[in-house]
C-alpha positions as CSV (number, residue, x, y, z in Angstrom):
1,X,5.6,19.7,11.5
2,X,2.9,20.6,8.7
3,X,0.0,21.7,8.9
4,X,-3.4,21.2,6.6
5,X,-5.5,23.9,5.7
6,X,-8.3,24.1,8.1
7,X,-11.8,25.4,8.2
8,X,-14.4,23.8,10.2
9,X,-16.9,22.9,7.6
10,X,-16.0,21.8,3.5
11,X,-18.3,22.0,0.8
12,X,-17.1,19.8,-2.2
13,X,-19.6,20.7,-5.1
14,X,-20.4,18.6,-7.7
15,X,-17.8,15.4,-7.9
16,X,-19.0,11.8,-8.9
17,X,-19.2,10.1,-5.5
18,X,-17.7,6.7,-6.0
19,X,-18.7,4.8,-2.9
20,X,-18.2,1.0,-2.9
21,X,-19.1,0.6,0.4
22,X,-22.6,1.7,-0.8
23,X,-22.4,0.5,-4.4
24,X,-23.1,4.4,-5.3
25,X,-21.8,5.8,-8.5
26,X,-23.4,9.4,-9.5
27,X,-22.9,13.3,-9.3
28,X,-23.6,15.2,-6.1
29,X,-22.0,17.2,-3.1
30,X,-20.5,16.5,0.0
31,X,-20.7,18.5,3.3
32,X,-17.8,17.8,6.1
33,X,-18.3,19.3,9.1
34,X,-16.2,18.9,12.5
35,X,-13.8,15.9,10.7
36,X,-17.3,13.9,9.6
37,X,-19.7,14.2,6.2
38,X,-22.8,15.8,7.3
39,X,-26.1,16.7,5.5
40,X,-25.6,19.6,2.6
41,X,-27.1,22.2,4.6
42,X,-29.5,25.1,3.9
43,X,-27.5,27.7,4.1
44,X,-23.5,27.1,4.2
45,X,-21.4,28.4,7.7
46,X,-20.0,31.6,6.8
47,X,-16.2,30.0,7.3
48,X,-17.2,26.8,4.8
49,X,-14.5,26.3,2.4
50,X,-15.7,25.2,-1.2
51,X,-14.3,23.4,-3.4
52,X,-15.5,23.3,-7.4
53,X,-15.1,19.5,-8.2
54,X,-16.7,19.3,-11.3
55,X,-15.1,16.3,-13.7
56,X,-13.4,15.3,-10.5
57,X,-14.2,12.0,-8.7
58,X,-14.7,11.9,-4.3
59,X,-13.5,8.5,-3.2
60,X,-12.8,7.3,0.3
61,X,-9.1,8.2,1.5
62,X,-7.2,5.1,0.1
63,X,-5.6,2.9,2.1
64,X,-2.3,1.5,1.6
65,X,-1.4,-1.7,4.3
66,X,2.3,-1.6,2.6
67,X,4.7,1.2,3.6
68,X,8.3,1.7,4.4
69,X,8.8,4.6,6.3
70,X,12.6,4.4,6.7
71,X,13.1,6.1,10.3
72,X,14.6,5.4,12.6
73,X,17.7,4.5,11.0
74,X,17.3,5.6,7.1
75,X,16.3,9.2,7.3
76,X,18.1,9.6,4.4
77,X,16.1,7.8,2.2
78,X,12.5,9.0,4.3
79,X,11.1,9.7,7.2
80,X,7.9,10.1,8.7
81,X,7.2,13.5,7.7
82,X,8.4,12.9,4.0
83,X,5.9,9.6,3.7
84,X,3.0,10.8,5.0
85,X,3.4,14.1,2.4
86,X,3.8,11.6,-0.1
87,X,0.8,9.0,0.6
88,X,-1.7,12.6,0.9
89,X,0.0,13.8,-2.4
90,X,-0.6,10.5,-3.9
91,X,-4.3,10.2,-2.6
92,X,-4.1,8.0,0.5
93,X,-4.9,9.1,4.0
94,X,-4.4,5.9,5.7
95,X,-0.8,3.8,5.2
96,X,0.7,0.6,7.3
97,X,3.5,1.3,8.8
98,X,6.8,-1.6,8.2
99,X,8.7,-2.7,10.7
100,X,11.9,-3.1,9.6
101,X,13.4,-0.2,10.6
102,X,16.6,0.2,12.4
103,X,15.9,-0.9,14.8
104,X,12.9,-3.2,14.0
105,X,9.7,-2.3,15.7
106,X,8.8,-4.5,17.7
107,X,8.4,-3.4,21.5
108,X,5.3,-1.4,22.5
109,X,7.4,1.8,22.9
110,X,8.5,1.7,19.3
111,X,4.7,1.7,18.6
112,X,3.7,4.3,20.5
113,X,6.8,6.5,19.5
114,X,5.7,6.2,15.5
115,X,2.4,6.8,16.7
116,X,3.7,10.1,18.0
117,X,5.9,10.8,15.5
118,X,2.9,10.6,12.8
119,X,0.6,13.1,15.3
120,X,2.9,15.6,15.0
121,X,3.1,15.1,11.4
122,X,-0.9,15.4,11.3
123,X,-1.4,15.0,7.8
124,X,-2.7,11.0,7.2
125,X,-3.0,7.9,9.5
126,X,-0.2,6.0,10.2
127,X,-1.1,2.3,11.5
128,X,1.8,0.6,12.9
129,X,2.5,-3.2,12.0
130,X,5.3,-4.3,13.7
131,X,7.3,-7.5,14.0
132,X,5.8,-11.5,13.9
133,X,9.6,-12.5,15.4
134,X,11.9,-10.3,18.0
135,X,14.0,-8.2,15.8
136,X,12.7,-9.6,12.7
137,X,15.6,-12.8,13.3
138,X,13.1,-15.4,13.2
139,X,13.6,-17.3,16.1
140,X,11.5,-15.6,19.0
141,X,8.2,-14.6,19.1
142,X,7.5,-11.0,19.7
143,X,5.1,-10.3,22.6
144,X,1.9,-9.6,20.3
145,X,-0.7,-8.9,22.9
146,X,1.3,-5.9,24.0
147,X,1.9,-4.5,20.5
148,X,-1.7,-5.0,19.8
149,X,-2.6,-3.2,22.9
150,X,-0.1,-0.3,21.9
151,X,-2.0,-0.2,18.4
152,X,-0.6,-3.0,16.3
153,X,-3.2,-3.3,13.6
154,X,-1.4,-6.5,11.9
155,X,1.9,-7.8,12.3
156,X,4.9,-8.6,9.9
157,X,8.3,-9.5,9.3
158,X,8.3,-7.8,6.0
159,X,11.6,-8.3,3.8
160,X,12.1,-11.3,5.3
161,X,10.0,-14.3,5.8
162,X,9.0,-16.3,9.0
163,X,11.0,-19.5,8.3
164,X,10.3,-21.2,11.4
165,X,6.8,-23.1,10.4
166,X,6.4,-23.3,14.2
167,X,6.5,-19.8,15.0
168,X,4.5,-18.8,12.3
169,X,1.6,-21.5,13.5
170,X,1.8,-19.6,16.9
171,X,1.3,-16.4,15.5
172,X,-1.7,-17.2,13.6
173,X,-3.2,-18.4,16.3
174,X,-2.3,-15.9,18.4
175,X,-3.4,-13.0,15.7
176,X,-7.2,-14.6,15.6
177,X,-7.1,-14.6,19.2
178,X,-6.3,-10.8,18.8
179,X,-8.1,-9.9,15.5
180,X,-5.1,-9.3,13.4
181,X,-3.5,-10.5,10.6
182,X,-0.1,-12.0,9.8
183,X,1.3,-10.8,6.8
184,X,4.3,-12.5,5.4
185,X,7.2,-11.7,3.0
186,X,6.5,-15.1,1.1
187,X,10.1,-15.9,0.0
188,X,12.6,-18.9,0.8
189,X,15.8,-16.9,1.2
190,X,17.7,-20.2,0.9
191,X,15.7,-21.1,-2.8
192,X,15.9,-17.3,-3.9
193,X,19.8,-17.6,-2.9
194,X,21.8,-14.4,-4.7
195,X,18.9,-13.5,-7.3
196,X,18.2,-10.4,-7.9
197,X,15.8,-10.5,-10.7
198,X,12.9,-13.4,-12.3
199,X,14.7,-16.2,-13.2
200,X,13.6,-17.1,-16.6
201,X,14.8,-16.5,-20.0
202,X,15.4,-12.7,-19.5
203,X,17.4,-12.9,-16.6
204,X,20.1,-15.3,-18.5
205,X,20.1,-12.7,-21.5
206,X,20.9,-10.5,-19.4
207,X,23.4,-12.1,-17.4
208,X,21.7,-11.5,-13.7
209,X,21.0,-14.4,-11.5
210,X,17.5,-15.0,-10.9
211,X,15.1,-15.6,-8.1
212,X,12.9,-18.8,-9.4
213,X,8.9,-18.3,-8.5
214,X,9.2,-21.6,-6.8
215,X,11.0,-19.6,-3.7
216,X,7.9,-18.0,-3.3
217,X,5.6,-20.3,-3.9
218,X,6.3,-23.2,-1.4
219,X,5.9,-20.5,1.2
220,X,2.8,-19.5,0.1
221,X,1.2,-23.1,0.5
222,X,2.9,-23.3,3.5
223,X,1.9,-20.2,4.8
224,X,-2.2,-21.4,3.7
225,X,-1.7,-24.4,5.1
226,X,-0.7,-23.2,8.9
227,X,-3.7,-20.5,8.3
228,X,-5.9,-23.6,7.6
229,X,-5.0,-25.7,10.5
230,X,-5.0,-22.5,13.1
231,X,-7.7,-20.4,11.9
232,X,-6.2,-17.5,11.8
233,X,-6.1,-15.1,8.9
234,X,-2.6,-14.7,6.7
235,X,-2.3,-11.8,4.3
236,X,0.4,-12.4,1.6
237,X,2.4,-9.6,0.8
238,X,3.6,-8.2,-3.1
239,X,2.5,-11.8,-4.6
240,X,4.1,-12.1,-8.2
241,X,3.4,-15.8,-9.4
242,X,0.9,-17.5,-11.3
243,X,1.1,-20.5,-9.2
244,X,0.3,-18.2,-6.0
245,X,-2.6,-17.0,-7.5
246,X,-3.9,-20.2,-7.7
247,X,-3.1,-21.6,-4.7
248,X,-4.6,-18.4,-2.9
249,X,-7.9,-18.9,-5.1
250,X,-8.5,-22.2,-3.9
251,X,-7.5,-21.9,0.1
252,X,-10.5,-19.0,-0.5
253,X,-13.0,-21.8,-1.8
254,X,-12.0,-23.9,0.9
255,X,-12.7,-21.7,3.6
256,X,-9.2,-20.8,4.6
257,X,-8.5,-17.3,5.7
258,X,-6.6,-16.2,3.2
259,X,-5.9,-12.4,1.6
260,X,-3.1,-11.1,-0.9
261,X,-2.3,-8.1,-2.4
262,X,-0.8,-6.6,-5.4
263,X,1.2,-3.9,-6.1
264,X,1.1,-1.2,-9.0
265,X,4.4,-2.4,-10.4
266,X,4.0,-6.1,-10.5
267,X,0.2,-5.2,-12.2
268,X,1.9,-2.9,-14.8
269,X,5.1,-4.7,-15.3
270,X,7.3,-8.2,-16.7
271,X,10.6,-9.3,-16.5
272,X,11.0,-8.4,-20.3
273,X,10.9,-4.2,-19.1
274,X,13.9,-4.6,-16.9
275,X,16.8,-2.3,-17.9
276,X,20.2,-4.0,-16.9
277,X,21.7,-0.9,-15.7
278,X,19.1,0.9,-13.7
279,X,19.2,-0.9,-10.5
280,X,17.2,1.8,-9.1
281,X,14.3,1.5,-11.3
282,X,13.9,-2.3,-11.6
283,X,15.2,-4.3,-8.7
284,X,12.7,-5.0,-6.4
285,X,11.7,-8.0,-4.2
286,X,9.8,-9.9,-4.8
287,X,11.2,-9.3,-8.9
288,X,9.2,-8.9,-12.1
289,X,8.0,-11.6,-13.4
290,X,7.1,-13.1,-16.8
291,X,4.2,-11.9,-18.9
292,X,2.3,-15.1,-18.0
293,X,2.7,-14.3,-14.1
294,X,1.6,-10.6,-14.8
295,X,-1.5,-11.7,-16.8
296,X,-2.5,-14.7,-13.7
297,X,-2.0,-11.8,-11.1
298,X,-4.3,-9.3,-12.9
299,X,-7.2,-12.0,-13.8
300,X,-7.0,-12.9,-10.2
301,X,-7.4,-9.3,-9.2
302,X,-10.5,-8.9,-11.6
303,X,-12.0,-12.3,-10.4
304,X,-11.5,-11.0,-6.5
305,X,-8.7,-13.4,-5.7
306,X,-6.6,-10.6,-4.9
307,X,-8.2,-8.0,-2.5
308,X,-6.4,-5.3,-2.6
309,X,-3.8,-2.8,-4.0
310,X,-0.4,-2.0,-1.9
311,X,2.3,0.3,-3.3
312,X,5.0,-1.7,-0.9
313,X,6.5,1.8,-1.4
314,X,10.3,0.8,-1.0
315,X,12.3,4.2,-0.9
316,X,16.3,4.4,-1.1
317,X,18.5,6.6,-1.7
318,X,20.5,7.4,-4.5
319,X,23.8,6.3,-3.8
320,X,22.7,2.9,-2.2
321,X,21.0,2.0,-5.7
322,X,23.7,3.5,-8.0
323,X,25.5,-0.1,-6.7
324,X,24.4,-1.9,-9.8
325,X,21.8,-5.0,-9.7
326,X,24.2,-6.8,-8.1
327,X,25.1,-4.5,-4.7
328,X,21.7,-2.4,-4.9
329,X,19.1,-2.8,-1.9
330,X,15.8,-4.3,-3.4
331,X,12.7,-1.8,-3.7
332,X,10.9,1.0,-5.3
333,X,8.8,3.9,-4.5
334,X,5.0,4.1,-5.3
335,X,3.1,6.3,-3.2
336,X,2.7,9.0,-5.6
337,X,2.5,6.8,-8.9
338,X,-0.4,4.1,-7.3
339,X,-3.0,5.6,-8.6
340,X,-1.8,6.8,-12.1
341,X,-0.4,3.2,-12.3
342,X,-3.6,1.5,-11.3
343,X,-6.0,3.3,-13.0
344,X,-4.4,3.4,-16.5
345,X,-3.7,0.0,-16.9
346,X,-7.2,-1.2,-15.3
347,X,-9.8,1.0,-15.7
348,X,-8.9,3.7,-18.6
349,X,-8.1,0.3,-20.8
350,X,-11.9,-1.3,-19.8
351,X,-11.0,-4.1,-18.2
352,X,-12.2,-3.0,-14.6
353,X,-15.1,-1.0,-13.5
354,X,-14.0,2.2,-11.2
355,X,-16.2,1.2,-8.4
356,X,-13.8,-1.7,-8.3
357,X,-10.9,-0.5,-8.7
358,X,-11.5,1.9,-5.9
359,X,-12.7,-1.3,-3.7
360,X,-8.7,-2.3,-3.9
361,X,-7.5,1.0,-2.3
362,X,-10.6,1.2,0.2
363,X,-12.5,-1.5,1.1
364,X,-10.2,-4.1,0.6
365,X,-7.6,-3.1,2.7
366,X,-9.7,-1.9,5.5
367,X,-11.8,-5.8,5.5
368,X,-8.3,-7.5,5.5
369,X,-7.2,-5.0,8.5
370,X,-10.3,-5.7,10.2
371,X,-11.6,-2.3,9.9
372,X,-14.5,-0.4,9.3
373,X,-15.5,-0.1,5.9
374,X,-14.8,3.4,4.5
375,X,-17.6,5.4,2.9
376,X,-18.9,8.9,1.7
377,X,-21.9,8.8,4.0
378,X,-23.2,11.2,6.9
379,X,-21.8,10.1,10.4
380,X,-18.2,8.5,8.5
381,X,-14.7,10.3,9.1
382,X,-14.4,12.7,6.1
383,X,-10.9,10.5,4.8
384,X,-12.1,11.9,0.7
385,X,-10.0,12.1,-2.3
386,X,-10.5,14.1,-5.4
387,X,-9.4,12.6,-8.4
388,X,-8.5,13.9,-11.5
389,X,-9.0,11.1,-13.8
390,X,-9.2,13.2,-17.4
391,X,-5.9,15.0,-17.3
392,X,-3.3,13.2,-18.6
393,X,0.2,13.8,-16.3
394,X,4.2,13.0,-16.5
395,X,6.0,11.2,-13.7
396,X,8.6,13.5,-13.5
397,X,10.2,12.3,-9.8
398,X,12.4,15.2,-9.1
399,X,8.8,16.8,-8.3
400,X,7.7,13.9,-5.2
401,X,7.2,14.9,-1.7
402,X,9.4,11.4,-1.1
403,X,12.5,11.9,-0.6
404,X,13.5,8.9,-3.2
405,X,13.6,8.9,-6.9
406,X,13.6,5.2,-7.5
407,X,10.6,4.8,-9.7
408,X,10.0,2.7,-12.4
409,X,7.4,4.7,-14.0
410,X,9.9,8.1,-14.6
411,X,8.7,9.3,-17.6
412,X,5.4,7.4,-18.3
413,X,2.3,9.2,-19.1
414,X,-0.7,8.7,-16.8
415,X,-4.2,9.1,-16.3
416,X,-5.3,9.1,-12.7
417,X,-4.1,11.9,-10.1
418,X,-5.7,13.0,-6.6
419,X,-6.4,16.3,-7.3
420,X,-7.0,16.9,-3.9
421,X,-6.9,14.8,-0.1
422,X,-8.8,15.2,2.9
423,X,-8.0,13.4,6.4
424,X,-10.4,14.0,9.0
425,X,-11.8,16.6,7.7
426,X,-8.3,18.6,6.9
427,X,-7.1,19.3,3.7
428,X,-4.2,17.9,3.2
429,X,-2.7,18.3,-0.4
430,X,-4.5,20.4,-3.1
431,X,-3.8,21.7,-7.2
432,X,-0.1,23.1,-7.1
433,X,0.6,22.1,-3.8
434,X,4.0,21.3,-2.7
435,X,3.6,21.7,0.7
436,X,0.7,22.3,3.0
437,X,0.2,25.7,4.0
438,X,1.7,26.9,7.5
């Protein structure tokens, strides 16, 4: 459906290679021939495209293991195509597919159909993680060897949560057995009841019924304890609590296989931002929560509690969030705002270095996924972003490749942009692009 621009060889002169596979930090080139860095050559191949990346900064392709793609069954609100020009617009070039879709993925055909879906698209890599539970209800086990076989590189129930303790001990096991993880939606549905935002003292000025942290903290230490008793390796998804924070920090001291991520919205944001009347903007699941929750989740990024960024890009469309906070769907979008968000808050303001920041989008991910780590080295798949972190930009939304608006950032002013995206070797989203070229 698109197509990158494509020359066999790439010349990117004079970036500051941020490598944190390799701890390396400095000015120099890069030379991508045939979809893989290669030595700077003598004398360039006469169909080598340059590019001047001067005050730019080459990263590995980030990699986002939390992303809704919408289709089948919500092509309204995205699709396949629409995603993936999002993720290379906002700098990644590998995301993780969700599987609740309608309907949920969760047969090996579904697999390989997104898988072919994504070829055709041929713009980033789309890893598939579908269901823990047969159609994401919870009470049978989907046949994991066979997803994993079809290219399952995790599996999830994500938006809801494996209740059954049993189940979820089973799939553990079953996902060390296989080398994947099980990442789980940590919320009691029957604790969280009708919330829709933190419950706390905002949410009753406001009026809103709210979603206590305890809902998702009594799945999180049940979730660590099944990991600890079966050995296998749980990833909890969009944490938000203080209380999960800790209880992640210290199932990592003991031993427990145990990973989290954070999202650019929960890192940025409280409870006390929530505007009553834009649903589309601010509802989201798990919610905002208090300034104390916000500051826990970002010292227990900088402390390496938390291992990675995920956008848990959410998109919807217009007229199903124009229902008010009561009737709206939970979720926002983030593809295209991650790195903006990310960097501003962490590294512009001092309080992270950029080789780690760019850990959380790379090697992060890719460790808890059980995948090679990334890096700007000779003989690695050229997945490089180009990042304009000087220019200051405006989230302006009616300008994303998603087909969603429902940002909370709209209007914020941001430092932190890819600038430009390669996958594979293919560029993929360049200055002033809307569209790759034909």
């Amino acid at each position: 459906m698109f197509w990158a621009v494509m020359h066999s060889s790439w010349y990117i002169k004079g970036a500051r290679i941020v490598d944190p596979a390799s701890g390396r930090d400095e000015k120099g080139d890069l030379f991508v021939h045939n979809g893989v860095f290669a030595e700077v050559p003598a004398n360039l191949p006469a169909d080598c495209g340059i590019v001047e990346a001067a005050g730019l900064v080459a990263v590995p392709g980030l990699i986002d293991l939390h992303v809704h793609l919408r289709e089948p069954g919500n092509e309204a609100a995205e699709t396949v195509a629409s995603a993936c020009l999002a993720a290379v617009r906002g700098g990644f070039t590998t995301i993780v597919a969700m599987p609740n879709t309608n309907p949920p993925m969760d047969t090996p055909e579904q697999v390989r159909n997104l898988a072919a879906k994504a070829a055709a698209v041929n713009l980033c890599h789309v890893l598939p993680a579908p269901c823990v539970t047969q159609g994401r209800a919870g009470h049978q086990m989907a046949d994991l060897p066979a997803l994993a076989r079809a290219g399952a590189v995790a599996f999830t129930d994500d938006g809801s949560t494996v209740g059954d303790s049993a189940i979820l001990a089973e799939a553990l096991r079953q996902g060390a057995s296989l080398h994947r993880p099980i990442m789980d939606h940590a919320l009691d549905p029957k604790i969280a009841g009708h919330g829709v935002m933190h419950e706390g003292a905002r949410s009753a000025k406001l009026g809103l019924p709210g979603i206590s942290s305890e809902a998702e903290n009594v799945i999180v230490a049940r979730n660590l304890a099944l990991a600890g008793e079966t050995g296998g390796a749980v990833h909890i998804q969009h944490l938000s609590t203080r209380e999960s924070v800790a209880l992640i920090r210290d199932a990592r001291r003991k031993g427990i296989r145990a990973s989290a991520e954070l999202t650019p919205h929960h890192l940025a944001l409280t409870d006390d931002d929530i505007v009553a009347d834009r649903a589309d903007r601010f509802k989201m699941n798990p919610p905002l929560r208090s300034r104390a929750d916000r500051d826990a989740l970002q010292e227990g990024l900088l402390d390496g509690t938390i291992a990675c960024f995920a956008t848990d890009h959410a998109p919807h469309t217009a007229e199903s969030k124009a229902r008010g906070f009561l009737g709206a769907p939970f979720g926002i979008i983030g593809l295209e705002t991650a790195i903006g968000v990310t960097f501003s808050t962490l590294v512009s303001s001092g309080r992270m270095r950029i080789l780690d920041w760019v850990a959380r989008w790379t090697t992060g991910p890719a460790a808890i996924l059980g995948l090679p780590a990334p890096r700007l080295a000779t003989g690695y798949p050229a997945d490089v972003t180009l990042v304009d972190v000087e220019t200051p930009w405006e989230v302006r939304s009616s300008s994303f490749a998603s087909k969603s608006r429902n940002t909370p950032f709209e209007g914020w002013t941001l430092r932190g942009r890819a600038a430009y995206t390669f996958c594979a070797g293919r560029l993929c989203h360049f200055p002033n692009s809307t569209t790759p070229t034909p």
